[in-house]
N, C-alpha and C positions, 0 to 999 in steps of 0.2 A: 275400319274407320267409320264406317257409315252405321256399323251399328252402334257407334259413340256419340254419333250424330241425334239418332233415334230417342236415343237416352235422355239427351236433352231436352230435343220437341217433346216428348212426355214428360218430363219433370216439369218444364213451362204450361204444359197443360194443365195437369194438377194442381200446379200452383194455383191456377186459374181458377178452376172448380173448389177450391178453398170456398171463393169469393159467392160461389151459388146460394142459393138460401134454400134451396133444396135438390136433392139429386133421386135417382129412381129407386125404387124398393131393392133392385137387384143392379146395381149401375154397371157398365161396361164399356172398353172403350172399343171403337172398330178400328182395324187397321187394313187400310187398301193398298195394296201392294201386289206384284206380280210373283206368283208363288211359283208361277210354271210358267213354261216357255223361258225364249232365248233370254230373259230380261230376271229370271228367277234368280239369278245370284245376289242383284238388289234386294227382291225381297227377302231372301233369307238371311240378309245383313240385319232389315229392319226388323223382322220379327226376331231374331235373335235381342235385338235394343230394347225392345219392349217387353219383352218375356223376362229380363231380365232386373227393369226397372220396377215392372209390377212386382215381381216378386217381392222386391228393397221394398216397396208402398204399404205391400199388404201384411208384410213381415212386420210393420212398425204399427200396425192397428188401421192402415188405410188411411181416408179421406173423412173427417168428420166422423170415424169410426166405421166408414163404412169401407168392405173390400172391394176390389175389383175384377171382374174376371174380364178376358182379351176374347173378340171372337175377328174372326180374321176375315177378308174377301179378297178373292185372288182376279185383279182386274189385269194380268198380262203384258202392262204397261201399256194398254187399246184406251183412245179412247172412246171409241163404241162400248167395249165392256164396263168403262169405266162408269158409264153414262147409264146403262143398265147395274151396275149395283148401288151407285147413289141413292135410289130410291127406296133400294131395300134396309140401307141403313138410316134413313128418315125414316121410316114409316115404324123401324121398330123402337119404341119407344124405351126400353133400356137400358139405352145407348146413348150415352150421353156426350160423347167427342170422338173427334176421330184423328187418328194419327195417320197422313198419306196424303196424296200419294206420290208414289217415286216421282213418274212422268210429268214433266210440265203439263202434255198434252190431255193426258188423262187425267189432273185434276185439273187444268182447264175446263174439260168435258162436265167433270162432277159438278164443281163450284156453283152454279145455277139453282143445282138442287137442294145444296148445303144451306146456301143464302136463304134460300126460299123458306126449310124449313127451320131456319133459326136451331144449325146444328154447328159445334166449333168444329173446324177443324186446325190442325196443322201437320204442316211438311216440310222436312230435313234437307230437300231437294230440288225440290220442283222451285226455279230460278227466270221462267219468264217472266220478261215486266206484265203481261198485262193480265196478272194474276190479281196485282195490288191496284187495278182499275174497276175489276169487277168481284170483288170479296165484300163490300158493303150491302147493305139491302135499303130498301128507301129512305129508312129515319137515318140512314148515317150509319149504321152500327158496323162494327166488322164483326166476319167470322170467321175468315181464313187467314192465319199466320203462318211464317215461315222462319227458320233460324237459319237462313242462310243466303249468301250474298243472291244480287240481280244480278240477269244478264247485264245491265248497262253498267253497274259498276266495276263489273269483272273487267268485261274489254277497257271501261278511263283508268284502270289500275297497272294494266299492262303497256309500255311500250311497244308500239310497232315494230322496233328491232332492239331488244334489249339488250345492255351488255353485260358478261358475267367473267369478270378478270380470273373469277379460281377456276372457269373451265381446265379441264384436264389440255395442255397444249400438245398441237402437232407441230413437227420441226421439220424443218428445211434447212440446207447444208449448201453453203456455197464457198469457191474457190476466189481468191485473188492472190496477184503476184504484189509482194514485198520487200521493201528495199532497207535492211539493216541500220541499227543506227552506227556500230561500229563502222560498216564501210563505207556509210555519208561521211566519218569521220577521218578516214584512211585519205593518204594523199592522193591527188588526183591517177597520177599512172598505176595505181595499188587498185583502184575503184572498179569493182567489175560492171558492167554494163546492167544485168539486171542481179536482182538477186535471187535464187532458186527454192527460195523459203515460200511456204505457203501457208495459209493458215483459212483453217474452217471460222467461219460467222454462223452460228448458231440465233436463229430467227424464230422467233416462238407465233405460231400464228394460232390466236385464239377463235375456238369452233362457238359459231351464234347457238345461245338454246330454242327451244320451237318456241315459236311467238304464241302459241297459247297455251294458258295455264291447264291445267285438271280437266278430265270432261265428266258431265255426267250425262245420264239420261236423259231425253226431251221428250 
């Protein structure tokens, strides 16, 4: 799922860089992501999304003619690491957007350096609000995007205790004693006292699902 995800925040990049009036001699995008550690299976979602979109990009003649090639940085989902490779991807001039990063925290961390040096980025992921507080740089401009929800509108989209009628039900079985309609009907010295019929009430009690949705990464 998430490398479907990837696909798209690059496709919307691209899009984007249509819009450039110029791009670098040799253009590239970065991708920040946790390649290792316990948070790798993320990134090997994304890099899989992007490997596979460049490929579609460059297959059709690229961007204004020009290819792209993908160079990767493996930030761990840290944001110390994350905070240390930002800079290596401003500083190299090549590079012209970035796809990333997984971790709210970790682009958190980056964003500062991204803004500063007037580099795009976007990410598939990363859902803190206060991403979209500090993605502008003085004139207004933005340059960090995201294709996917906020934390505040995930939790106003959710019910506190939702209800889901096609839950799978569990049942419960109970006893009571029943009195015929034949021998309400019978004369009175014919009436037996009770009647020894029983019948099950089959009561369906529907199981709540977890009150939050999907998780990802922070």
């Amino acid at each position: 799922m998430k490398s479907g995800w990837s696909k798209i925040a690059l496709a919307t990049l691209l899009f984007c860089l249509l819009a450039s009036p110029a791009l670098a001699a040799e253009p590239a995008i970065a991708v920040a992501a946790p390649l290792t550690g316990p948070a790798a299976a993320y990134g090997d979602n994304v890099k899989a999304g992007v490997d596979i979109k460049v490929a579609e990009v460059n297959a059709k003649g690229g961007v204004n003619g020009m290819k792209f090639k993908v160079e990767y940085f493996d930030e761990l989902c840290d944001p110390k690491e994350a905070a240390t490779v930002a800079p290596k991807i401003v500083r190299d001039k090549n590079i012209v957007a970035i796809v990333g990063h997984v971790c709210s925290s970790a682009h958190l961390a980056a964003l500062p350096t991204y803004v500063r040096g007037g580099v795009l980025a976007i990410s598939a992921t990363a859902t803190n609000v206060a991403i979209s507080d500090q993605n502008k740089d003085k004139a207004g401009k933005v340059w960090s995007f995201r294709d996917v929800y906020r934390d505040d509108s995930r939790a106003s989209s959710w019910p506190a205790t939702p209800r889901r009628p096609w839950a799978w039900p569990r049942w419960r079985c109970s006893t009571r004693t029943t009195t015929t309609a034949s021998a309400s009907r019978a004369p009175s010295w014919a009436r037996p006292r009770r009647s020894a019929w029983r019948s099950w009430a089959w009561r369906p009690t529907l199981r709540a699902p977890p009150t939050s949705p999907r998780s990802s990464p922070s």
